[in-house]
Backbone as a chain_set.jsonl record, in Angstrom:
{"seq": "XXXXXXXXXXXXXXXXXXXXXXXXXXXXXXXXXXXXXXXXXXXXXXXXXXXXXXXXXXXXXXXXXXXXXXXXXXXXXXXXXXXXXXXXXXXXXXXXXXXXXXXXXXXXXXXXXXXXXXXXXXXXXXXXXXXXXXXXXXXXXXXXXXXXXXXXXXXXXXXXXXXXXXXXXXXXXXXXXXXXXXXXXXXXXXXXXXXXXXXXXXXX", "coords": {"N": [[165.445, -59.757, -43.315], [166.839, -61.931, -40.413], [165.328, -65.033, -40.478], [164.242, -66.961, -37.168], [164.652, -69.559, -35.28], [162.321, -71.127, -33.789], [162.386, -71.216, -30.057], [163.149, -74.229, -28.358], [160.107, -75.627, -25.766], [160.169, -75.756, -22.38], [161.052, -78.183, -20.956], [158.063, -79.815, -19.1], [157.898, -79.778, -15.597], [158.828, -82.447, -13.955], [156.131, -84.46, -12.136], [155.885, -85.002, -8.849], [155.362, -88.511, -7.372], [152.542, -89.848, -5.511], [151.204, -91.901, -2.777], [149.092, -93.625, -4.052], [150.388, -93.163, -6.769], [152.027, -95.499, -5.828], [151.172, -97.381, -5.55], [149.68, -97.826, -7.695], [151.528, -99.071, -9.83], [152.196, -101.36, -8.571], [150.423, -103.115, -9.053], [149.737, -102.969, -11.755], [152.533, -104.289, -11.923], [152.574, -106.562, -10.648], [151.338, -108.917, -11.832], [153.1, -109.548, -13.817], [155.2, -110.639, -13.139], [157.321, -113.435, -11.617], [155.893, -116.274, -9.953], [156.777, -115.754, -6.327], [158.793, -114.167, -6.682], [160.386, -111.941, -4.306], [159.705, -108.374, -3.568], [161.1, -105.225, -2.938], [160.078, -101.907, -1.735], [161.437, -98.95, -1.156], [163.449, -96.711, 0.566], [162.518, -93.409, 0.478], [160.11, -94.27, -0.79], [159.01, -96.178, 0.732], [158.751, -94.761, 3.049], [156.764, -92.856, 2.096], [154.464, -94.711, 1.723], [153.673, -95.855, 3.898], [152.622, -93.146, 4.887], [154.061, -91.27, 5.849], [155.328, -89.14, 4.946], [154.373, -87.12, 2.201], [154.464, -87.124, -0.858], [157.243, -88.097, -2.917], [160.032, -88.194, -5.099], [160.401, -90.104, -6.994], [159.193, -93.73, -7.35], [160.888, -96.113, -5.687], [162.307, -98.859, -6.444], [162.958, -102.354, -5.682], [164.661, -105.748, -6.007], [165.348, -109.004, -5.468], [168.001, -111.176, -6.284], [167.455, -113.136, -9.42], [165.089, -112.316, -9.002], [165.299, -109.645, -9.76], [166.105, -108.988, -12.517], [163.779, -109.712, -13.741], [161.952, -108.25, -12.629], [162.933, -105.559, -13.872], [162.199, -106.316, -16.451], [159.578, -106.491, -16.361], [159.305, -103.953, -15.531], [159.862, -102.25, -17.659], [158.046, -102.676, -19.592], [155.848, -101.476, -18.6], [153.034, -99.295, -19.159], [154.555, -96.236, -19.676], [153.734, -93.469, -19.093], [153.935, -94.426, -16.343], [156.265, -95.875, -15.794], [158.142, -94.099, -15.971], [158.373, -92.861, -14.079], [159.58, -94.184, -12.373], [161.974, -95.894, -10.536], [164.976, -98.728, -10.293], [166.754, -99.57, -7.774], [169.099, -100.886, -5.259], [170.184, -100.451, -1.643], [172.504, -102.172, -1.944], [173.654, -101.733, -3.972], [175.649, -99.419, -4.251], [176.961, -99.86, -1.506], [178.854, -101.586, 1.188], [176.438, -103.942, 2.356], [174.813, -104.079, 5.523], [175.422, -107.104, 7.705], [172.733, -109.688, 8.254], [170.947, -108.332, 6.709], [168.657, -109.352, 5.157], [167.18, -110.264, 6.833], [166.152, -108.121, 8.728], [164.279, -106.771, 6.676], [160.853, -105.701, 6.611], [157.599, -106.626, 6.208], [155.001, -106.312, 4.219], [151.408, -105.833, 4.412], [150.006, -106.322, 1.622], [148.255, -106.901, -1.806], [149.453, -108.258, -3.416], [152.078, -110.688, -2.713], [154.973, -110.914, -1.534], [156.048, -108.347, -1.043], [157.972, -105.861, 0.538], [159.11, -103.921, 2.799], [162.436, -101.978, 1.793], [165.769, -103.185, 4.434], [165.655, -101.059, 7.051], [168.205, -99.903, 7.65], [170.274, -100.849, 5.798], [169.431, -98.733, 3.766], [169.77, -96.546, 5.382], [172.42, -96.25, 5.804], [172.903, -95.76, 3.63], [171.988, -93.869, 2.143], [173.305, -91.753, 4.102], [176.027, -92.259, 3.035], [175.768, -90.628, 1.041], [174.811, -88.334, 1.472], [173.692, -86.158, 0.988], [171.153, -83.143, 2.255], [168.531, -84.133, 2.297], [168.565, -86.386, 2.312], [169.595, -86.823, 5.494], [167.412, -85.496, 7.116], [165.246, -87.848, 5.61], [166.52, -90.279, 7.118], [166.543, -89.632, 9.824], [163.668, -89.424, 10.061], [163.129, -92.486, 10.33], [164.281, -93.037, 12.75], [162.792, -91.563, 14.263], [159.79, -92.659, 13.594], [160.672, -95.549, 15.251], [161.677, -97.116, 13.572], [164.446, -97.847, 13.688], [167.108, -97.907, 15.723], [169.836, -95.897, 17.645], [171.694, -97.167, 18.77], [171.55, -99.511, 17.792], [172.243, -99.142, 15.048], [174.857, -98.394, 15.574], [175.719, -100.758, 16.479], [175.671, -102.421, 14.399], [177.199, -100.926, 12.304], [179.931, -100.937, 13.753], [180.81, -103.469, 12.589], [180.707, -102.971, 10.223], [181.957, -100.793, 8.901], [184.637, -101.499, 9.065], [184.81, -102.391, 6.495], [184.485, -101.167, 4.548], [185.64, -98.491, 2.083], [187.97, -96.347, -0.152], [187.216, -97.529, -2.602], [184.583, -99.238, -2.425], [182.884, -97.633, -1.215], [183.018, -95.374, -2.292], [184.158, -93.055, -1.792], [186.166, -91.259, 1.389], [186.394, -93.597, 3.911], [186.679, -91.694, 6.296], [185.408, -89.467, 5.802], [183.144, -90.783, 5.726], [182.146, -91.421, 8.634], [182.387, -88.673, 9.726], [180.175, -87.817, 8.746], [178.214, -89.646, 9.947], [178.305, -88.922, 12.6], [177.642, -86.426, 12.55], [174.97, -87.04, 12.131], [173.931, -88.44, 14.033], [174.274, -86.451, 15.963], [172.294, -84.471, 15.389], [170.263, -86.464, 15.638], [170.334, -86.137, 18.288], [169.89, -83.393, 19.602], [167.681, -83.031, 18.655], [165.907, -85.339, 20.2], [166.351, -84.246, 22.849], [164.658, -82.561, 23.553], [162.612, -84.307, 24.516], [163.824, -86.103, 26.167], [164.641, -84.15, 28.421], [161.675, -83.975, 29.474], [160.999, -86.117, 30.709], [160.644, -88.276, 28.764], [160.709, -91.76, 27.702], [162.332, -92.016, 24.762], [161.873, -93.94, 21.995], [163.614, -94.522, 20.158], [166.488, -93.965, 20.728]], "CA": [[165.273, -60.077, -41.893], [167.024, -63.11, -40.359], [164.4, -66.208, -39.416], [164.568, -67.293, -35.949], [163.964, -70.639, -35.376], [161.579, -70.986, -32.42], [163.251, -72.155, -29.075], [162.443, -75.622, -27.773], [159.822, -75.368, -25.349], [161.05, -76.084, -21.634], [159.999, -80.108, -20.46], [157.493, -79.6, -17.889], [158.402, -80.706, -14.959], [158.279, -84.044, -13.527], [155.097, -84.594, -11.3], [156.096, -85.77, -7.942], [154.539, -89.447, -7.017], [151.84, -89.905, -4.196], [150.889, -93.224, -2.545], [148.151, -93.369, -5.442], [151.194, -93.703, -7.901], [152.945, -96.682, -6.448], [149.767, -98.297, -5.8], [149.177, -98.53, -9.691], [152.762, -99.58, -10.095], [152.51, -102.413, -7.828], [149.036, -103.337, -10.119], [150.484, -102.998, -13.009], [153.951, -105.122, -12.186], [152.045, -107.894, -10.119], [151.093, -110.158, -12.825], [154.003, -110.092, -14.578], [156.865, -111.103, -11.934], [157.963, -114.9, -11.589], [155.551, -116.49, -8.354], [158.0, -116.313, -5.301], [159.503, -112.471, -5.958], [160.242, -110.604, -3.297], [159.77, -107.103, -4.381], [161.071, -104.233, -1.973], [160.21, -100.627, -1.773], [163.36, -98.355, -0.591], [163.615, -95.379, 1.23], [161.195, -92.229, 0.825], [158.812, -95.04, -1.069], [158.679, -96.88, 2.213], [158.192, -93.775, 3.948], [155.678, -92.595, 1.201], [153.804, -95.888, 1.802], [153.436, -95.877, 5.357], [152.236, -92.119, 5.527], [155.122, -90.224, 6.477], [155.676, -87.874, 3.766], [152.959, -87.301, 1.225], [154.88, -87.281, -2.018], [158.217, -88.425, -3.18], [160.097, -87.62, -6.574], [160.367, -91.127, -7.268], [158.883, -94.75, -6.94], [162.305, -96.85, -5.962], [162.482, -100.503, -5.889], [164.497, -103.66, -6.554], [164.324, -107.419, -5.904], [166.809, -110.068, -5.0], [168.827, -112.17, -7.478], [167.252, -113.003, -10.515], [163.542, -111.345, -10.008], [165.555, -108.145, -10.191], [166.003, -109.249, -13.793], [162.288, -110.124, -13.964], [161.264, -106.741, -12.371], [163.449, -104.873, -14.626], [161.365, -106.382, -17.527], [158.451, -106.337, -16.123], [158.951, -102.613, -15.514], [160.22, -101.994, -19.014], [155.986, -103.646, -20.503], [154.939, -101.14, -18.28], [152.874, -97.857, -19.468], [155.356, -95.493, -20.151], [153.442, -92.627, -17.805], [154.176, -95.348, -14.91], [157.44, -96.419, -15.933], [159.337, -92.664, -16.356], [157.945, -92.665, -12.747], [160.345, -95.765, -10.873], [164.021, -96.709, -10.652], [165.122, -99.74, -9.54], [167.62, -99.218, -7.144], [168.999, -101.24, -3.926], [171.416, -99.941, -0.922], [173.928, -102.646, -2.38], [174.455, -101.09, -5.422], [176.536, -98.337, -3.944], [177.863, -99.888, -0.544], [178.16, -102.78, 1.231], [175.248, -104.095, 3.083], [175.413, -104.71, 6.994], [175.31, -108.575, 8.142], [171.404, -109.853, 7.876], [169.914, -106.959, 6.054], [167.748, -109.683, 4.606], [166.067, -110.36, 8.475], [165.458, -106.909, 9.384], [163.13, -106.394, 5.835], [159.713, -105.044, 6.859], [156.983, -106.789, 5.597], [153.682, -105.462, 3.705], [150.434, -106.413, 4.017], [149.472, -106.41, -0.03], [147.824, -107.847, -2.507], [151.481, -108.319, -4.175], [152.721, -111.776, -2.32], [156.123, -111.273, -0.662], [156.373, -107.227, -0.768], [158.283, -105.748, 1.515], [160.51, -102.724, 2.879], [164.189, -102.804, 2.717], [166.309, -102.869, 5.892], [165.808, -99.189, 6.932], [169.515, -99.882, 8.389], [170.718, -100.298, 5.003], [168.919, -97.897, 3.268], [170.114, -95.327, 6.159], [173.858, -96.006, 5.673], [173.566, -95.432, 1.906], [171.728, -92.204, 2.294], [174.477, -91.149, 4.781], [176.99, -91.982, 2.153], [175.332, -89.823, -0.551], [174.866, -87.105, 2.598], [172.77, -84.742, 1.257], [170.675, -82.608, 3.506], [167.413, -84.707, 2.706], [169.162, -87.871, 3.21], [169.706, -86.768, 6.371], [166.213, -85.646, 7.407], [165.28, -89.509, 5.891], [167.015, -91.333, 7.868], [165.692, -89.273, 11.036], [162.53, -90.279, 9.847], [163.258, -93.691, 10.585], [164.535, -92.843, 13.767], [161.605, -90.919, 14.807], [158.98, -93.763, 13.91], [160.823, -96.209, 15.671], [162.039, -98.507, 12.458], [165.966, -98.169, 13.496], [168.044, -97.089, 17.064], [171.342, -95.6, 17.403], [172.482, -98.421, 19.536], [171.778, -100.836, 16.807], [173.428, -98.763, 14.034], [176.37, -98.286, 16.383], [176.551, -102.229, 16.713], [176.052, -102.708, 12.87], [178.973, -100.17, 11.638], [180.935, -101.781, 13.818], [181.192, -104.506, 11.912], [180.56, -102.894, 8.336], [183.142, -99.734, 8.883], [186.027, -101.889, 8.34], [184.301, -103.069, 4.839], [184.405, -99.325, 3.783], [187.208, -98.146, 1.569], [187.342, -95.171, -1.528], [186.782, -98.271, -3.793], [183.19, -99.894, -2.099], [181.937, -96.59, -0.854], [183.002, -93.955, -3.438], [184.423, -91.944, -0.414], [187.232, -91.448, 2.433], [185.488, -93.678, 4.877], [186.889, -90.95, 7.299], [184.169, -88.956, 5.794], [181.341, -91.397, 6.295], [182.229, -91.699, 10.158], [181.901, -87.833, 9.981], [178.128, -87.427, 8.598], [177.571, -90.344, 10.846], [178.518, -88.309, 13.41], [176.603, -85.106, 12.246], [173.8, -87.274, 12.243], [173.71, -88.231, 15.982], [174.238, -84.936, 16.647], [171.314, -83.484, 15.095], [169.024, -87.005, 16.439], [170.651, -85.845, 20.045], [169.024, -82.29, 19.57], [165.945, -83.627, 18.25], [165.446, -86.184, 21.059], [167.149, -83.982, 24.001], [163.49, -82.114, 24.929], [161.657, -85.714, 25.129], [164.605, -86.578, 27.594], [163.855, -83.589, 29.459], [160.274, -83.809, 29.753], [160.982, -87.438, 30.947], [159.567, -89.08, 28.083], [161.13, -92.664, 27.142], [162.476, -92.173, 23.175], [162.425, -95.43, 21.397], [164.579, -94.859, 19.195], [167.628, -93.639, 21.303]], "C": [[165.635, -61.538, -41.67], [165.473, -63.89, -39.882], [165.036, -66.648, -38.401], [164.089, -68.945, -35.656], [163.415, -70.919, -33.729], [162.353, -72.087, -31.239], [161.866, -73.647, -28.75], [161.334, -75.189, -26.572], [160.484, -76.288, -23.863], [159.88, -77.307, -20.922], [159.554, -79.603, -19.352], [157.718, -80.136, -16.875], [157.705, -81.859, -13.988], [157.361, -83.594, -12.152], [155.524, -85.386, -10.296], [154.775, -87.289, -7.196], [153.718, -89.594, -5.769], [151.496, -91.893, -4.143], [150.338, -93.831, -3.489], [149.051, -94.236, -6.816], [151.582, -95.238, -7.894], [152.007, -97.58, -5.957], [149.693, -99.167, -7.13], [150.104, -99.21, -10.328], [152.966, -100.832, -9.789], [151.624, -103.138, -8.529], [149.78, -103.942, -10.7], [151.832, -103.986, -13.227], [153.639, -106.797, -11.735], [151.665, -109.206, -10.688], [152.358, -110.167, -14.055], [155.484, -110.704, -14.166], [156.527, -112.612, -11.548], [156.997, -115.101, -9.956], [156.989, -116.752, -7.574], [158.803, -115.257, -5.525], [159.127, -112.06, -5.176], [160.343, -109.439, -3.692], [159.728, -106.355, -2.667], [161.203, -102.621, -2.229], [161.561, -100.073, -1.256], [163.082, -96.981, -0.407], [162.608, -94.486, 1.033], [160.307, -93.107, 0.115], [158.201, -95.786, -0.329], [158.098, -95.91, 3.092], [156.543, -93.024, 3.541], [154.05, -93.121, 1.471], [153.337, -95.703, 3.239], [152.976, -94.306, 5.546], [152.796, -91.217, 5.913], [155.064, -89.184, 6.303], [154.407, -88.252, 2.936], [153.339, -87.658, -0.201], [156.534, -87.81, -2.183], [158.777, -88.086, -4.668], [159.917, -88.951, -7.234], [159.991, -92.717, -6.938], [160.277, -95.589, -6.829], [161.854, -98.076, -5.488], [162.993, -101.537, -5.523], [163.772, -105.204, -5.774], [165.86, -107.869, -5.478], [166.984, -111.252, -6.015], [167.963, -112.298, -8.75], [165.663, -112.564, -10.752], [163.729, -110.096, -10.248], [165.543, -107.938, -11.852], [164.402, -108.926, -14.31], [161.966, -108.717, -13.514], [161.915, -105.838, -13.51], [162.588, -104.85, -16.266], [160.293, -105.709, -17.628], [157.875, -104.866, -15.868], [158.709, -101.759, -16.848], [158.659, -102.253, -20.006], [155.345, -102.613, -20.094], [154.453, -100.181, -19.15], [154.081, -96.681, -19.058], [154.821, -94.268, -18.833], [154.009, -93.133, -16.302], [155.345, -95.671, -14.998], [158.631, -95.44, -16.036], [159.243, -92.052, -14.708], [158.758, -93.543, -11.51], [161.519, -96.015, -11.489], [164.002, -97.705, -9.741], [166.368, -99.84, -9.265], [167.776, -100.066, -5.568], [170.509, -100.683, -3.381], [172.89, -100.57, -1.518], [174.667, -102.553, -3.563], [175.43, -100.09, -5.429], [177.479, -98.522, -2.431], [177.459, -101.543, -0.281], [177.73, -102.967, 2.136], [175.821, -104.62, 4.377], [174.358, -106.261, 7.218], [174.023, -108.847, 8.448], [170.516, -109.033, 7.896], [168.481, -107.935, 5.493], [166.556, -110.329, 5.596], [165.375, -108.817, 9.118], [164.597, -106.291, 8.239], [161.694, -106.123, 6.434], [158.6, -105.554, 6.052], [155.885, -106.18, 5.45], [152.647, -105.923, 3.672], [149.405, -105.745, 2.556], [148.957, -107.715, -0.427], [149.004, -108.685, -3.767], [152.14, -109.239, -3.235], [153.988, -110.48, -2.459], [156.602, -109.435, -0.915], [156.725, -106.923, 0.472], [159.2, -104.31, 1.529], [161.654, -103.034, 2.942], [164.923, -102.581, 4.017], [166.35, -101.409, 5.713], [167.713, -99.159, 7.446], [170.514, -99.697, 6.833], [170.428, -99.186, 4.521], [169.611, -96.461, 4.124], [171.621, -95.078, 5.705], [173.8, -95.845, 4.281], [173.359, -94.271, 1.521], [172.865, -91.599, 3.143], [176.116, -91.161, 3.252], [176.943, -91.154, 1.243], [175.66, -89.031, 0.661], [174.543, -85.95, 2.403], [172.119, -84.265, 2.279], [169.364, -83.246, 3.227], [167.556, -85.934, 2.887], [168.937, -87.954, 4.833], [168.313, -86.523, 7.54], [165.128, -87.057, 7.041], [165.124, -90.488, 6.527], [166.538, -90.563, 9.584], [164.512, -89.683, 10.81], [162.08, -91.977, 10.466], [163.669, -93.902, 11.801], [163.059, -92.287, 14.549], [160.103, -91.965, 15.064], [159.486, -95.011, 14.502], [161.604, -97.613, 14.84], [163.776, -98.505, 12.565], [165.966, -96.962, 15.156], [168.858, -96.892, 16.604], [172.085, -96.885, 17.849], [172.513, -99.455, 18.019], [172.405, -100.027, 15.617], [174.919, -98.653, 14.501], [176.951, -99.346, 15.911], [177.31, -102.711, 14.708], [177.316, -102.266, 11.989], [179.749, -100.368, 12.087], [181.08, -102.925, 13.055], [181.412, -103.969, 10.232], [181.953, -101.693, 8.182], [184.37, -100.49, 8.297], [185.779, -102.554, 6.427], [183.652, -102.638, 4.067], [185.737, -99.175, 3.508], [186.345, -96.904, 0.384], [186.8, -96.189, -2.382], [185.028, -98.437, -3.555], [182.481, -98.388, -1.596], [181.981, -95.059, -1.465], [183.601, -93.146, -2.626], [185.699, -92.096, 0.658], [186.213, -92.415, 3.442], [185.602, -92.61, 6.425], [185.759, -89.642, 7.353], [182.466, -89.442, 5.726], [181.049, -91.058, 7.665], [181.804, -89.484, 10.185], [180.917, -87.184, 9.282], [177.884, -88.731, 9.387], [177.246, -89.459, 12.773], [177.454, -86.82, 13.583], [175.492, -85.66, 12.403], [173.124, -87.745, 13.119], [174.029, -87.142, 16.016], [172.707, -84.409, 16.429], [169.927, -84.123, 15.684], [169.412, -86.118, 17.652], [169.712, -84.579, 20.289], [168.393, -82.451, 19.561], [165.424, -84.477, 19.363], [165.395, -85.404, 22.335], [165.28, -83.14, 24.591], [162.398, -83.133, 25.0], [162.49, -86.072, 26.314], [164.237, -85.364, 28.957], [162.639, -83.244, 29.913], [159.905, -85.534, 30.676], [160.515, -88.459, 30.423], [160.45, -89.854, 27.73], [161.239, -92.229, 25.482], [162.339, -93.593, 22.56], [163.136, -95.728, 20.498], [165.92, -94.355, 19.46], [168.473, -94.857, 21.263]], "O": [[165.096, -62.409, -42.353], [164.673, -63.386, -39.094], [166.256, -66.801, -38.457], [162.946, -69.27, -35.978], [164.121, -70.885, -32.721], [162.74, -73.245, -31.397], [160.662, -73.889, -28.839], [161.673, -74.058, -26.222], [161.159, -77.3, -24.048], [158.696, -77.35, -20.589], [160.298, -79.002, -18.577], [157.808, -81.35, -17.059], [156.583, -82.044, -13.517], [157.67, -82.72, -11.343], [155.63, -86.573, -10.604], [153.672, -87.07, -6.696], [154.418, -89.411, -4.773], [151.534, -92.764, -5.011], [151.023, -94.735, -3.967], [148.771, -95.222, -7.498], [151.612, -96.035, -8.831], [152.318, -98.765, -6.075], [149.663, -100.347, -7.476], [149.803, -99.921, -11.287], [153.735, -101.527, -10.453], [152.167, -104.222, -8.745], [150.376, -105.0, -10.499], [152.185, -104.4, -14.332], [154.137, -107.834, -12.173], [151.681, -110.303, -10.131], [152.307, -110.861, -15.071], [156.478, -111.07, -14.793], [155.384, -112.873, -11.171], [157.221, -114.375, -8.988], [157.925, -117.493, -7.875], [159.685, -115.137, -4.675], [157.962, -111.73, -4.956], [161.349, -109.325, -4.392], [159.001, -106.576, -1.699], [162.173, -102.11, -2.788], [162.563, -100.743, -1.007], [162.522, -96.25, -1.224], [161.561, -94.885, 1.542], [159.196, -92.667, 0.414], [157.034, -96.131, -0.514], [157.112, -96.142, 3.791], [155.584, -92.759, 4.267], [152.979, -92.514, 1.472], [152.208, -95.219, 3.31], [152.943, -94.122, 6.762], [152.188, -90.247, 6.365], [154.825, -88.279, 7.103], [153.692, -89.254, 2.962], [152.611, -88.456, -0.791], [157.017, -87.856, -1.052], [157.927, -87.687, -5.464], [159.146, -88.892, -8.193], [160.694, -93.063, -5.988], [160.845, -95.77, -7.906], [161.217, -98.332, -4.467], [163.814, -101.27, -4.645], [162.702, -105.463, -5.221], [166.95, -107.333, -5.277], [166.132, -112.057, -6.389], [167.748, -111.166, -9.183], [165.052, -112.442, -11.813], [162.885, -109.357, -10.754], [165.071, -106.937, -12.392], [164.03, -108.058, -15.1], [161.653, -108.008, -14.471], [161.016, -105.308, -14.162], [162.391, -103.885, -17.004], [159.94, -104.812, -18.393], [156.701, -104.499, -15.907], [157.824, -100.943, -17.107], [158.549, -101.838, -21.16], [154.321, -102.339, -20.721], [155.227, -99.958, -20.081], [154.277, -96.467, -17.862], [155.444, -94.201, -17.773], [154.402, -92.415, -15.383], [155.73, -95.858, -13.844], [159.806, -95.784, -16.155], [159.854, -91.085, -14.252], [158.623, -93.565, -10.286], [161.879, -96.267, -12.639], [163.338, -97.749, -8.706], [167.189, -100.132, -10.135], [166.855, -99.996, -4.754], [171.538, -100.497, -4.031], [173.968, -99.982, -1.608], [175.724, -103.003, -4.006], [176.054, -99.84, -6.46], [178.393, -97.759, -2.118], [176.663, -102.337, -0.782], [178.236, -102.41, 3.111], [176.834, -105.307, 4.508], [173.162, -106.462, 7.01], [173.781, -107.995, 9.303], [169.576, -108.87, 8.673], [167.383, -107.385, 5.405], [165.439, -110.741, 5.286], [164.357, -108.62, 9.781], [164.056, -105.241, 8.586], [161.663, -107.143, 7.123], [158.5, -104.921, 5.001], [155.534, -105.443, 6.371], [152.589, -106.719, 2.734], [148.443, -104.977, 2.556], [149.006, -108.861, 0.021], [148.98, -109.51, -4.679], [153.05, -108.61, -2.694], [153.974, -109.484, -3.183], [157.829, -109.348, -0.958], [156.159, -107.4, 1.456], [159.79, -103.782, 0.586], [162.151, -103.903, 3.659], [164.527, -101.619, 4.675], [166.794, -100.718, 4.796], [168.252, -98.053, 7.487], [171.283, -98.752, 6.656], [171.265, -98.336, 4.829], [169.908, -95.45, 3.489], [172.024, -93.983, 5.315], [174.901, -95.793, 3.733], [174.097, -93.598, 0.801], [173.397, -90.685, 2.512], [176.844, -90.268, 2.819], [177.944, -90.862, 0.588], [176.856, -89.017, 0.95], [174.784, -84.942, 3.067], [172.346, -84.817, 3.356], [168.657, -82.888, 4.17], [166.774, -86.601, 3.564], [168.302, -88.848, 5.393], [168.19, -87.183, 8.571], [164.306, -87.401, 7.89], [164.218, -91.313, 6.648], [166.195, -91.377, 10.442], [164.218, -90.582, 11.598], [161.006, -92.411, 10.883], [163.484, -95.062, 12.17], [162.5, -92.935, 15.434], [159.482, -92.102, 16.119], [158.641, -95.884, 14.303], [161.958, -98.696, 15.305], [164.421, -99.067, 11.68], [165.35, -95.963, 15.525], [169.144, -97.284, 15.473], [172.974, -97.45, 17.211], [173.49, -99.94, 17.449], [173.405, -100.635, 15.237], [175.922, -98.822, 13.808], [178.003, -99.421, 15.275], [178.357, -103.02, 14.14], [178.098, -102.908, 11.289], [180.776, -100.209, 11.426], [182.271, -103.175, 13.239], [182.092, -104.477, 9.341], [182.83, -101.868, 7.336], [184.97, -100.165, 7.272], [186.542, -102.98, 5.56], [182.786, -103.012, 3.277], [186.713, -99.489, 4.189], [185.176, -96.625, 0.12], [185.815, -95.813, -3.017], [184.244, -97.887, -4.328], [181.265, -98.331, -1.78], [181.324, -94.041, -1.245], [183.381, -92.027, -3.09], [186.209, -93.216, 0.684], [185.155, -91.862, 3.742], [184.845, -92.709, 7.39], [185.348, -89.024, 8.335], [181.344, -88.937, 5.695], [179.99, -90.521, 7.991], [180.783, -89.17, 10.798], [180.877, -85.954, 9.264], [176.654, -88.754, 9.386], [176.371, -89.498, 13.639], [176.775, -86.412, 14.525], [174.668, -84.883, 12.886], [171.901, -87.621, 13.183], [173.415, -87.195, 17.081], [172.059, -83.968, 17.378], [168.936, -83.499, 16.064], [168.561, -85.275, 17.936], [168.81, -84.686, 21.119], [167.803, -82.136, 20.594], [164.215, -84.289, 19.498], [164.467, -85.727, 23.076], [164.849, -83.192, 25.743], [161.322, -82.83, 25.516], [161.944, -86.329, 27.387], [163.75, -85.605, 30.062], [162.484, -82.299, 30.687], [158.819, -85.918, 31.11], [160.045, -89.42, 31.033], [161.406, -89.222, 27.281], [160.153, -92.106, 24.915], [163.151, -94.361, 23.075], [163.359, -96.842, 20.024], [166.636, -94.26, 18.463], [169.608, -94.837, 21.738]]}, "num_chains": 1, "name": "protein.A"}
């Protein structure tokens, strides 16, 4: 009779993070980052944070200039349970950022000096570039609580559209402009029975 050699068993799968998580994360990284990092959450961890959504798959972060270094360490010391749990990831790693992304940041009231959200403006146009279908629900998110208009993304991609190519955005930019497009469409739906009920949107 042949022996069988017993299959691998299948990795359980990853436990999606709750507020709870990046709580302990923020703990845990706070005493080891350079005084004077800015440390910013990013996209569904911002949303996470604030209540939106309840869970997320992942804690995402990043820093600016060299405490990204320092966070990167400082993530690397952490507990291993906490650390298989966060990527450190910012919008300008995959496109390029619209003209003072670093004024429209969102600050946090923590016990973590200079935390903050990143521009939901970036963060929106980078999810549009990926353009999955929860990207897209996302970045309505951000529309819905009031943290970004159309008008002001309008103004912004005017200026950033031309400083889209296949090289900086992985993509035709002829297919950014159309999921930008899909994605006013679907706010327009979403907003259109507050307009007819006569209710001011604030994020139109």
């Amino acid at each position: 009779m042949t022996s069988r050699t017993p299959a691998s068993a299948p990795a359980a799968p990853r436990r999606a993070v709750r507020r709870s998580d990046c709580e302990a994360l923020l703990t845990e990284l706070a005493g080891s980052l350079p005084a004077g990092s800015r440390l910013f959450l990013v996209g569904e961890t911002s949303q996470l944070w604030e209540g939106w959504i309840d869970e997320a798959p992942m804690v995402q972060l990043t820093a600016e200039g060299a405490s990204r270094a320092a966070l990167a360490t400082a993530l690397a010391a952490c507990d291993p349970q906490v650390r298989n749990r966060a990527v450190i990831e910012s919008p300008g790693d995959i496109i390029p950022l619209p003209s003072g992304h670093e004024s429209r940041a969102r600050a946090i009231s923590h016990s973590s000096p200079g935390l903050a959200h990143f521009d939901p403006y970036s963060v929106s146009f980078r999810l549009l570039a990926r353009g999955d279908e929860p990207d897209y629900h996302l970045v309505l998110r951000y529309l819905r609580h009031g943290w970004m208009t159309v008008r002001e993304m309008d103004a912004l991609l005017a200026d950033l559209l031309p400083r889209f190519s296949n090289e900086t955005i992985q993509q035709d930019p002829a297919e950014f402009r159309r999921k930008y497009k899909g994605l006013k469409q679907m706010w327009a739906a979403e907003a259109q029975p507050y307009a007819n009920a006569g209710v001011h949107e604030r994020s139109r």
